[in-house]
C-alpha positions as CSV (number, residue, x, y, z in Angstrom):
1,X,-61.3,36.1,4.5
2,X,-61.4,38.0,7.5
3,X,-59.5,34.6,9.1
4,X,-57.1,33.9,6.6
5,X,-55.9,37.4,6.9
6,X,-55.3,37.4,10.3
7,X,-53.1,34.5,10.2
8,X,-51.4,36.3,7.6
9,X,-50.9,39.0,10.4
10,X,-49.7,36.3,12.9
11,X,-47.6,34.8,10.5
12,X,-45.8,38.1,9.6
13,X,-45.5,38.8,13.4
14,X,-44.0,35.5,14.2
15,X,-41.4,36.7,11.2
16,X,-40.5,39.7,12.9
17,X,-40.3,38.8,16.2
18,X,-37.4,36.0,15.3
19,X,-34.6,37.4,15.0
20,X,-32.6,34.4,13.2
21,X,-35.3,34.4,10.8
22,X,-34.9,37.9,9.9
23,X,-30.7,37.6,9.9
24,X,-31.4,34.6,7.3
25,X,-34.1,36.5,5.3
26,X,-32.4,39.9,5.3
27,X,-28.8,39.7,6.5
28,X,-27.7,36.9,4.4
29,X,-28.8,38.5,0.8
30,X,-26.9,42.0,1.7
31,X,-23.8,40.0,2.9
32,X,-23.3,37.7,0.1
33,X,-24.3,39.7,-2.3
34,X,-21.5,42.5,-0.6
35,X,-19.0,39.3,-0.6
36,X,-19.2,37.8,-3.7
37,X,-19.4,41.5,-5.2
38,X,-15.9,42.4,-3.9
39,X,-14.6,39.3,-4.5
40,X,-15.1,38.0,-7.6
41,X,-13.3,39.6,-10.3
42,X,-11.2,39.5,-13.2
43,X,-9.0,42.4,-12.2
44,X,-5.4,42.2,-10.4
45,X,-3.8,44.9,-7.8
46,X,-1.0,45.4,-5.6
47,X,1.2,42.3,-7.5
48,X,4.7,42.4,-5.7
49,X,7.3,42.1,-8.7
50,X,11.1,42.0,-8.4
51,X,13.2,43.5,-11.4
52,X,16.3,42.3,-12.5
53,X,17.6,45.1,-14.9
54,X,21.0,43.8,-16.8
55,X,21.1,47.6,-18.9
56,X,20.4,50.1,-16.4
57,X,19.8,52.8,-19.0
58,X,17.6,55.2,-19.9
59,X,15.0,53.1,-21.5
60,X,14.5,50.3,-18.9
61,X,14.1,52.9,-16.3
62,X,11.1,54.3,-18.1
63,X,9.3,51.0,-18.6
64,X,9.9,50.1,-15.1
65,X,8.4,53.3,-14.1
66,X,5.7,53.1,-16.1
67,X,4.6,49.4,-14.5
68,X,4.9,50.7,-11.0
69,X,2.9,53.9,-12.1
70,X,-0.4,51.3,-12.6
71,X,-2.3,50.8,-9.8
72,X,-1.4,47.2,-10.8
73,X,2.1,46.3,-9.4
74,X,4.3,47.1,-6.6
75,X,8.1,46.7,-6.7
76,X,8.9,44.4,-3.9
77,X,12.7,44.2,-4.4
78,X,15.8,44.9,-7.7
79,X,17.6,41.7,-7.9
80,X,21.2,41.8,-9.0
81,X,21.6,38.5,-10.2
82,X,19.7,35.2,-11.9
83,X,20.5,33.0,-8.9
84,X,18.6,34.5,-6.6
85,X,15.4,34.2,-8.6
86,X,14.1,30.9,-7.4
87,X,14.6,32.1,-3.4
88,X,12.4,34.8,-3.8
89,X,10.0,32.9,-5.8
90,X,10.3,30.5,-2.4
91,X,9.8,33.5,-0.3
92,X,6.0,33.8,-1.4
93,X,5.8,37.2,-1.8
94,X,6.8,38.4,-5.0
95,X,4.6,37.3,-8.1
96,X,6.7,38.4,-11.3
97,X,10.5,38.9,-12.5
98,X,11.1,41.4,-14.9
99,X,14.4,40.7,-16.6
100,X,16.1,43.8,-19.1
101,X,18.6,42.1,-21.4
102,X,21.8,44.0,-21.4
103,X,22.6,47.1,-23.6
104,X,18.9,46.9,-23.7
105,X,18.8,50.7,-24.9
106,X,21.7,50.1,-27.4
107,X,20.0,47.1,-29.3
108,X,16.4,48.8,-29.3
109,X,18.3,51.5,-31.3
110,X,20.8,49.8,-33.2
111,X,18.8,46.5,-34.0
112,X,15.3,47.9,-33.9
113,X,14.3,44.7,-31.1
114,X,15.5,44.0,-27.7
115,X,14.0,41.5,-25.2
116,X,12.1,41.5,-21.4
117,X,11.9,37.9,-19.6
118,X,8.4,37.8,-18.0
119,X,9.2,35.5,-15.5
120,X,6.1,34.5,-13.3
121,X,4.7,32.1,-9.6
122,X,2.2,29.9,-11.7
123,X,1.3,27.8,-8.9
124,X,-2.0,29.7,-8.9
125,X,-2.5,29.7,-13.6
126,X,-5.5,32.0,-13.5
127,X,-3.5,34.8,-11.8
128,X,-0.4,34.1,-13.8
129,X,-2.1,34.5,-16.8
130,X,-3.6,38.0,-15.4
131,X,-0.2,39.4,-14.3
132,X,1.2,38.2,-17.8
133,X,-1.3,40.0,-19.8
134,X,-1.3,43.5,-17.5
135,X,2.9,43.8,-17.8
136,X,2.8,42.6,-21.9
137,X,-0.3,45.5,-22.2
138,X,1.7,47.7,-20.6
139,X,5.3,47.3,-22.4
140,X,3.3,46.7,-26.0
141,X,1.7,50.7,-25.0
142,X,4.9,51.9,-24.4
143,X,6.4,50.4,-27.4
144,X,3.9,52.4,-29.4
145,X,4.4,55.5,-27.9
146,X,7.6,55.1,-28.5
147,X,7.5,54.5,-31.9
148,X,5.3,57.5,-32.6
149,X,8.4,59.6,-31.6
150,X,11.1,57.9,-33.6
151,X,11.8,57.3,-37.7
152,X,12.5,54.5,-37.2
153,X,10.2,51.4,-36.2
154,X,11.3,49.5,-32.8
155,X,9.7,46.3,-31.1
156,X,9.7,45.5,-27.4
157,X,9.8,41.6,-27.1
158,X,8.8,39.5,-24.1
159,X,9.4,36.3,-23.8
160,X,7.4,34.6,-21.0
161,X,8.4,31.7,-18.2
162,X,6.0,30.0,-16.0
163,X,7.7,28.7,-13.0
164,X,6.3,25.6,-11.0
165,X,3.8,25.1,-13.2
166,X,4.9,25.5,-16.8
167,X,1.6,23.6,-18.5
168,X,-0.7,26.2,-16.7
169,X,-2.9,22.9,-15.1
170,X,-5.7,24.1,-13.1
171,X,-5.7,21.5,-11.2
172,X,-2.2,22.9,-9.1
173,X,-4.8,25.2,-7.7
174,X,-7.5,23.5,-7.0
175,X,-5.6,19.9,-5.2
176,X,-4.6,22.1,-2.3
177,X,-8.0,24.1,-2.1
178,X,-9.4,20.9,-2.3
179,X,-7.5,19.4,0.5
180,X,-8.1,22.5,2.9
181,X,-12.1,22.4,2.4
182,X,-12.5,19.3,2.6
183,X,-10.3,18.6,5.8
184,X,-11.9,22.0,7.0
185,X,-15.7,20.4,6.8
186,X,-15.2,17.3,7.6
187,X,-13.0,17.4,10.6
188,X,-14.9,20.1,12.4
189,X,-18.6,18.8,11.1
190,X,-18.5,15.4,12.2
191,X,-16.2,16.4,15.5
192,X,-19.0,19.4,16.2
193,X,-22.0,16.9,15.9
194,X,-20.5,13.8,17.5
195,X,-19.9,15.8,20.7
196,X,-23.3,17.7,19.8
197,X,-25.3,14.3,19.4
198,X,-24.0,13.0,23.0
199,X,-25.6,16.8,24.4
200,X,-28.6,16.2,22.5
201,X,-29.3,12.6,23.7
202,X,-28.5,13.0,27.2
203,X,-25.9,10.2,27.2
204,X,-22.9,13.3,27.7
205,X,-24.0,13.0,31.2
206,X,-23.3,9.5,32.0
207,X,-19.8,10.1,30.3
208,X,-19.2,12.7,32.5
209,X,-19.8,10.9,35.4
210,X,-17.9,7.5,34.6
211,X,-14.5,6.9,35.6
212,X,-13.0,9.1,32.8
213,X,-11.8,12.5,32.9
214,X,-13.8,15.1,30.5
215,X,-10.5,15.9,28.7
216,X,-10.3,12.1,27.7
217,X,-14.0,11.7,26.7
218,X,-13.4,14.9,24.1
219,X,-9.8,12.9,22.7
220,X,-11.2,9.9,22.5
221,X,-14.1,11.5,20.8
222,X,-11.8,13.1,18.2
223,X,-9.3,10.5,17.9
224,X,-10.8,8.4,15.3
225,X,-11.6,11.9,13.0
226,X,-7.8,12.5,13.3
227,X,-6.9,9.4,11.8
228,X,-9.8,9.3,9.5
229,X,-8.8,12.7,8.2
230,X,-5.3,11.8,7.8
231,X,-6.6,9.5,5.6
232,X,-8.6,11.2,3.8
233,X,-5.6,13.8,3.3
234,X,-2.7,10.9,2.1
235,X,-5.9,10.0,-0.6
236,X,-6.2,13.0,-2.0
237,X,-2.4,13.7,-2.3
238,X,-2.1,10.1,-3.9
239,X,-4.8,11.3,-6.6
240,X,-3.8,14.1,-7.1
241,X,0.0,12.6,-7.8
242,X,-1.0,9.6,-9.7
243,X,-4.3,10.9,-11.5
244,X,-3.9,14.8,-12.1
245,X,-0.3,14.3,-11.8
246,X,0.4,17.2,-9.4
247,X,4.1,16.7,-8.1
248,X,5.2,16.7,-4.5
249,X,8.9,18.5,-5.0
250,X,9.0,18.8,-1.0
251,X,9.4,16.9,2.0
252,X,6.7,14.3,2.4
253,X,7.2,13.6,5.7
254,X,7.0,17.8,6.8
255,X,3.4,17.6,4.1
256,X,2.2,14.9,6.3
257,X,3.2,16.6,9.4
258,X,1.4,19.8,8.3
259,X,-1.6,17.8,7.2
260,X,-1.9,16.4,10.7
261,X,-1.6,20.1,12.3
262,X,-4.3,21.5,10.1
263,X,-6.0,18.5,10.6
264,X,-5.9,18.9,14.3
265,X,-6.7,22.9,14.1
266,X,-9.9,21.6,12.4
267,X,-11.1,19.2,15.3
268,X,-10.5,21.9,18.1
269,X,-12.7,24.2,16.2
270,X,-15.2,22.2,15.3
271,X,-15.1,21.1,19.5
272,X,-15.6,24.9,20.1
273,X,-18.4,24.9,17.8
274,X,-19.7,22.0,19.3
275,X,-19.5,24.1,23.2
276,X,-21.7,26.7,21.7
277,X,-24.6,24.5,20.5
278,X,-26.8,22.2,22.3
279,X,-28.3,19.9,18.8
280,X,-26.9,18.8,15.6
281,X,-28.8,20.4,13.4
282,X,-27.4,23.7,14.8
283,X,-24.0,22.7,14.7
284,X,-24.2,21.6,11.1
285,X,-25.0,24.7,9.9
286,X,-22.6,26.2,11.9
287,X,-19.8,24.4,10.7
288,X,-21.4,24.6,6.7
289,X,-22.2,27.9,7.0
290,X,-19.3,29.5,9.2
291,X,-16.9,27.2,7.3
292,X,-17.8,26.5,3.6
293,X,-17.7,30.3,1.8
294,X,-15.1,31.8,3.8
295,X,-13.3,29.1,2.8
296,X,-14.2,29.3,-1.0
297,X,-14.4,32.8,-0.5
298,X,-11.1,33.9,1.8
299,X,-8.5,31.2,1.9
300,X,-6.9,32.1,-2.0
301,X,-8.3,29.3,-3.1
302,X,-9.8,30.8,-6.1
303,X,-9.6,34.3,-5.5
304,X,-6.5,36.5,-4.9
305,X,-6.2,38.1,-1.5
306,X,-4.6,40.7,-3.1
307,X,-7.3,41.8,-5.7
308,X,-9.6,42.0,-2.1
309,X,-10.6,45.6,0.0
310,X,-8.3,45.7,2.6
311,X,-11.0,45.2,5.1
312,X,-11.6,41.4,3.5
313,X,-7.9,41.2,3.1
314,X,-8.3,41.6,7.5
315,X,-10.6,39.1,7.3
316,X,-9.1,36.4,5.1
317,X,-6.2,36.6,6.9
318,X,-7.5,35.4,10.0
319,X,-8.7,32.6,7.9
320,X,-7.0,29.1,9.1
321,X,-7.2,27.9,5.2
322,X,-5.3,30.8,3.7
323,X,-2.5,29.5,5.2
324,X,-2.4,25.9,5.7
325,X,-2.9,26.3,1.4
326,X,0.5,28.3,0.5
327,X,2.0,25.9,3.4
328,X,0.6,23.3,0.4
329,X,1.4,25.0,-2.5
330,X,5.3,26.1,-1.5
331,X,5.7,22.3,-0.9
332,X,4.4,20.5,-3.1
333,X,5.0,23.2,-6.3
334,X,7.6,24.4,-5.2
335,X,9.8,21.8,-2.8
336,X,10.3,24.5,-0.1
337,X,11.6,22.9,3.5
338,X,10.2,24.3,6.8
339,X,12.7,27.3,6.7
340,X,10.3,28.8,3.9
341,X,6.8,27.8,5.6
342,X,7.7,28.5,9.4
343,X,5.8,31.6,9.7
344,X,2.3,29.6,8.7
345,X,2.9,26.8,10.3
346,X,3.3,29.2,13.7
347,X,-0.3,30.8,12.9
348,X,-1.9,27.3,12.6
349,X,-0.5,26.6,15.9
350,X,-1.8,29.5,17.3
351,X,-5.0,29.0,15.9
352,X,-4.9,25.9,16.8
353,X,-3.8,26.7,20.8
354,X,-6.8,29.4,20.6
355,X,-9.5,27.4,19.8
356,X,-8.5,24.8,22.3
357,X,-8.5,27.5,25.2
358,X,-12.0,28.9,24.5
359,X,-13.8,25.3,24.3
360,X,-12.0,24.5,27.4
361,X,-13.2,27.7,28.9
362,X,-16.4,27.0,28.0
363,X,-16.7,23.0,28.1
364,X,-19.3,22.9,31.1
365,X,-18.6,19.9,33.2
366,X,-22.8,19.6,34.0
367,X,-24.3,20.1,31.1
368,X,-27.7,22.5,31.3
């Protein structure tokens, strides 16, 4: 007994004294649990909403200002006309249109009814649906308080629009989450661990020293994932188009082009992964690990930034998926041209440029 117990001791010991071990056993529980706990939830905040308000009276300016009283919605802009509801919708930005009929006041009183257009970005159905039900909530509790002061009985009517995607299908989320995870893992897996394997087995060594130069063994180590990413990418737009029947209103041409950025962005990080381990195991959980929840988790795939602490919000926003997906979404739901999706495409070349400059700084010519 007197054995077994000290091995017990020595096993214990050799927990302690690793500290991996103790991240993994310890670390990991408090920060998922800390992740998933802020992230998940049903709730909406912060929802940019434009207004366009045909009345002007008395009575719409209440029920605006009882909307942007919630913690719930933020007025990003007042439109004055119906034209320029699909540009802001393009912008990204605002989430919701609140339109007043006109003589809004007049008809509540006169006719007992008058209307509000609920006009929401459905590209992402689980959140429209949220920001849907929080506004009617809101107008149906004003309507009653209303009522309580007045003789005579009135009803607030909203009428709701779904714009880009009228049917609600989940699957305009998930196509373009989809494509961002799995171009994420695969391109800077399998780039991380071929460069990793050559380390491992000694043979980076004798590439090193034949005629080519080490900036052409790392292309022509990535070269083939390029391509075979891009055609992982045209697949899953083609089923997505022809099976789930997700449109492509945009540019194919400019989808394609961004594909092969994000694509690219991918390969030089998983190279700079690949300059910070020296075996395959270790860079495959690198790349799962480092990769796979943040972006579940971060990108907007499935959960809205905006419902997010601000500190996550940080975070997620130096995540390269959160982009490269509205870059997705605004062309393929919504037909936007590059005008609309500059601004990301910019980031993902500068994530893209920074990753490349770190494994260059710290590609070692003689390996250790």
């Amino acid at each position: 007994m007197k054995r077994f117990i000290g091995f017990l001791k020595k096993e214990f010991y050799h927990i302690f004294r690793d500290r991996r071990t103790l991240i993994i056993l310890f670390g990991m529980p408090v920060a998922q649990v800390l992740l998933f706990g802020f992230v998940i939830t049903n709730e909406i905040k912060n929802v940019k909403i434009a207004i366009l308000d045909h009345s002007k009276d008395e009575i719409t300016k209440q029920i605006t200002n009882k909307i942007l009283a919630s913690e719930y919605f933020i007025l990003d802009k007042n439109l004055s006309s119906d034209n320029e509801i699909e540009s802001i919708f393009k912008a990204g930005n605002v989430k919701e249109i609140l339109i007043f009929e006109n003589n809004f006041a007049k008809k509540l009183e006169k006719y007992g009814k008058a209307n509000i257009q609920i006009i929401t970005d459905a590209t992402d159905p689980n959140t429209a649906n949220l920001i849907v039900s929080y506004t009617s909530a809101i107008i149906l509790n004003y309507s009653n308080r209303l009522n309580v002061q007045s003789n005579v009985p009135m009803q607030i009517q909203t009428k709701t629009r779904m714009f880009y995607n009228p049917e609600l299908k989940s699957v305009f989320m998930f196509v373009p989450g989809i494509m961002a995870m799995i171009l994420m893992l695969i391109s800077a897996i399998m780039t991380s661990i071929s460069i990793t394997r050559e380390k491992e087995m000694g043979t980076m060594e004798i590439l090193l020293v034949s005629p080519l130069k080490p900036a052409q063994i790392i292309i022509g180590k990535v070269m083939p994932y390029v391509i075979l990413s891009f055609i992982n990418a045209v697949t899953i737009i083609v089923l997505g188009m022809y099976v789930f029947g997700m449109p492509v209103q945009g540019s194919i041409p400019l989808l394609l082009a961004e594909n092969v950025l994000f694509i690219l962005l991918a390969l030089s990080l998983g190279i700079l992964i690949s300059t910070t381990t020296d075996n395959q195991q270790a860079a495959m959980m690198k790349s799962m690990f480092g990769l796979l929840l943040p972006t579940i988790l971060l990108s907007g795939f499935i959960y809205p930034i905006e419902n997010m602490p601000i500190a996550l919000q940080i975070v997620a926003n130096l995540m390269p998926p959160r982009w490269f997906i509205i870059i997705i979404k605004d062309i393929m739901l919504k037909g936007t041209s590059f005008a609309f999706v500059w601004k990301e495409t910019l980031i993902l070349v500068a994530f893209t440029l920074f990753f490349l400059i770190i494994s260059i700084k710290k590609f070692q010519i003689r390996l250790e």
